[in-house]
C-alpha positions in Angstrom: -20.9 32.3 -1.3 -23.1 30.3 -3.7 -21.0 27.3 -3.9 -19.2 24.9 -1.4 -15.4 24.5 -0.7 -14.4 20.8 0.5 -10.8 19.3 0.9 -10.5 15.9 -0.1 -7.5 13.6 -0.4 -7.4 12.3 -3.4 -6.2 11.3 -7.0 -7.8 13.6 -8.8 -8.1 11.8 -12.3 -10.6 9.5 -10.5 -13.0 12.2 -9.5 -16.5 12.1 -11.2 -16.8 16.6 -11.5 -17.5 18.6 -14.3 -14.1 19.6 -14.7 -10.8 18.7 -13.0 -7.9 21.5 -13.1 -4.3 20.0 -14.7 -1.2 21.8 -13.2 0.2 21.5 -16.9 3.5 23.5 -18.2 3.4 25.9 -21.0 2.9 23.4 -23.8 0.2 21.2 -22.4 1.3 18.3 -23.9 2.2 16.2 -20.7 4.9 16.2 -18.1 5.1 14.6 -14.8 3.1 15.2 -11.6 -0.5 15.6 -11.8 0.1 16.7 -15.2 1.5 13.3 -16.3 -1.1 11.5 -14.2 -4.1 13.2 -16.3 -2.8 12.6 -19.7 -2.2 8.9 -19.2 -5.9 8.7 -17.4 -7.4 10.5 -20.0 -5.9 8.7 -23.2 -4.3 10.0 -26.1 -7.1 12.2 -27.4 -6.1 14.6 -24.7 -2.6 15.1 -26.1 -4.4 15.2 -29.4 -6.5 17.8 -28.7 -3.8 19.9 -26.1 -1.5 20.4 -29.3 -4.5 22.0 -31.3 -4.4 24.7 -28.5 -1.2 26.2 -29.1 0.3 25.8 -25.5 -0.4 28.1 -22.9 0.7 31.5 -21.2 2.3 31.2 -17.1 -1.2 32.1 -15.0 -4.0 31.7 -18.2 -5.9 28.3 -18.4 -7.2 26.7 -21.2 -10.1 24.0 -21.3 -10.0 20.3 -22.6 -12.1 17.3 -23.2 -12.0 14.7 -20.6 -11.9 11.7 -22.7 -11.2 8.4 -20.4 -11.4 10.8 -17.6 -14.5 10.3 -15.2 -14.7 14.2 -15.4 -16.4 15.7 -18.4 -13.2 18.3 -19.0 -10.1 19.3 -18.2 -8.8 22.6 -17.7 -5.1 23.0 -18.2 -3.4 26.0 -16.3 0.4 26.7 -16.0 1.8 27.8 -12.6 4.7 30.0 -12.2 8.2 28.5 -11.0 9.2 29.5 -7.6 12.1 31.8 -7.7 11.7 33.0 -4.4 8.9 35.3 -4.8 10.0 38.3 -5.8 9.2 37.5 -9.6 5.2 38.0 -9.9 4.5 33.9 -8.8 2.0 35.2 -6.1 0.0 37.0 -8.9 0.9 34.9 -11.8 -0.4 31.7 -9.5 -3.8 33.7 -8.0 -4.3 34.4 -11.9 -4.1 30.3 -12.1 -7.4 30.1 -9.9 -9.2 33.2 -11.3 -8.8 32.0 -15.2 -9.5 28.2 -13.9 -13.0 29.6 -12.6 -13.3 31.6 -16.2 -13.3 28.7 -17.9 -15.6 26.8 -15.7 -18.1 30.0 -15.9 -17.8 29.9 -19.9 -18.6 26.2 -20.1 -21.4 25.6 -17.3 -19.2 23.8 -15.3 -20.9 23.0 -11.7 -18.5 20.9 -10.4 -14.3 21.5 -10.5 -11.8 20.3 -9.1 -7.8 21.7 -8.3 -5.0 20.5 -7.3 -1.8 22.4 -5.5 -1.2 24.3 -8.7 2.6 24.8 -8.8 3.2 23.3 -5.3 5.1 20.6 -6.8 8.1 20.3 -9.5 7.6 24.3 -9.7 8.5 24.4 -6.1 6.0 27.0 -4.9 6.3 26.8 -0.9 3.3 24.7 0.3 1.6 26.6 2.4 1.7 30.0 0.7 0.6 28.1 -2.5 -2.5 26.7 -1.0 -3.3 30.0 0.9 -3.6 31.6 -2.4 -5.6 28.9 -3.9 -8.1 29.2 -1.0 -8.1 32.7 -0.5 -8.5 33.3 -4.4 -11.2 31.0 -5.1 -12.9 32.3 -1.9 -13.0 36.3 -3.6 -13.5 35.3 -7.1 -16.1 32.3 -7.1 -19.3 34.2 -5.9 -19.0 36.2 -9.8 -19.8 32.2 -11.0 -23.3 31.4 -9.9 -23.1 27.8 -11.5 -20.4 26.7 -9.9 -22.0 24.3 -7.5 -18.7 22.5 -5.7 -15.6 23.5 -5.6 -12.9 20.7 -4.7 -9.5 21.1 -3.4 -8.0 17.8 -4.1 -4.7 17.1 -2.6 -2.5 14.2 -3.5 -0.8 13.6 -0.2 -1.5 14.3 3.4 0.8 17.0 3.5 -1.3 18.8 0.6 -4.5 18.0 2.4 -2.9 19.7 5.7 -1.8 23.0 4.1 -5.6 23.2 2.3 -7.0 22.8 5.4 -4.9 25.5 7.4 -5.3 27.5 4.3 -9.5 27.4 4.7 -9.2 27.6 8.4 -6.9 31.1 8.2 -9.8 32.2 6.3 -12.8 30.6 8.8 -14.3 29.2 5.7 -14.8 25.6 7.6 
């Protein structure tokens, strides 16, 4: 693996990367969470240019301008809603991560950024959430050779815990 996995704990609109990853719903025009938190951070030429885009498919991702952001973009990807699991979430959430990482590959991003996609307002259990974050990044981010740093930024402790027992169940520390 080309590039390096850290967990910080953070708010992620402050982060100087290439690209930070929005946990947005299906018609990326704001909502609450980190979703919320990004648009009012990065002004209202995000919202702007979010409705030129047509909203956005459960587990595609879509990629932004930063605007007032310290990161250059944003790419906006919509996690399923936990309804217990037997619905497609797993895929539909790994498919989160892999088109994430498309985007940064398309765009010569070095530097990206996610948050607990879904683990929050969609109610995605923690734990199994960040497992497939790490475990799905791990597999898919060795096809991106530009892709310098990969952050896992988690809001809360709690979030920074279930990263970290998500890259330690994989010995990636």
């Amino acid at each position: 693996m080309t590039a390096k996995i850290t967990i910080i704990q953070e708010d992620i609109t402050r982060l100087s990367v290439d690209a930070i990853v929005n946990a947005a719903n299906n018609s990326l025009l704001g909502g609450g969470g980190v979703d919320g938190a990004i648009h009012r951070a990065a002004g209202p030429e995000l919202k702007a240019e979010c409705s030129k885009l047509k909203g956005c498919r459960t587990g595609d991702a879509k990629i932004t301008q930063g605007y007032n952001l310290p990161a250059k973009h944003v790419i906006h990807t919509v996690g399923p809603r936990w309804y217990g699991g037997g619905h497609g979430e797993a895929q539909l959430l790994a498919s989160c991560y892999k088109e994430c990482l498309a985007r940064a590959g398309e765009n010569g991003i070095r530097s990206i950024a996610f948050p607990a996609v879904s683990c929050g307002v969609y109610g995605y259990p923690l734990q199994a959430g960040c497992q497939i974050a790490m475990q799905t990044v791990a597999e898919e981010i060795g096809h991106y050779e530009d892709i310098r740093k990969v952050i896992f930024c988690a809001f809360s402790e709690e979030v920074y815990h279930a990263f970290v027992n998500a890259m330690q169940s994989l010995q990636l520390h």
